[in-house]
C-alpha angles and dihedrals in degrees: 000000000000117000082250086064103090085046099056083041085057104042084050100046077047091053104044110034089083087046091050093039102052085030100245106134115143144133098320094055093044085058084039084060089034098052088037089053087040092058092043098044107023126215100297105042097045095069086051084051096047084042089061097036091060101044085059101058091043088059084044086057091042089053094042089045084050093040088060092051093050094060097043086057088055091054106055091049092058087059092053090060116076115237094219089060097221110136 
């Protein structure tokens, strides 16, 4: 990060707090991030950024999507099995 980092950090945390906390954020807040991510990282290192950013939260998605599976395995083990437990 530049030495003009913490300052932009700190103008955008100034400028959107009131939007997040009475629930208006919308489209002027959204240029407001772009322009902010724009200054820190500069042109050719922000769709590397976005490019990993994506493909975590594609492999979030994938170990939610195998988390429910395997759920839905224990379960129906659990339904194998008789409650009583005689065998």
């Amino acid at each position: 990060m530049s030495p003009r980092s913490p300052l932009l950090i700190a103008l955008l945390v100034a400028l959107l707090l009131p939007a997040c906390v009475t629930g208006g954020f919308g489209g002027p807040e959204i240029l407001i991030i772009a322009a902010v991510l724009l200054l820190l990282f500069g042109g050719r290192k922000l769709p590397e950024l976005m490019r990993g950013m994506g493909s975590g939260i594609s492999e979030f998605k994938k170990g939610l999507r195998e988390g429910e599976k395997d759920d839905e395995e224990e379960a129906a083990k659990k339904k194998e099995i008789p409650a009583g437990g005689d065998e």
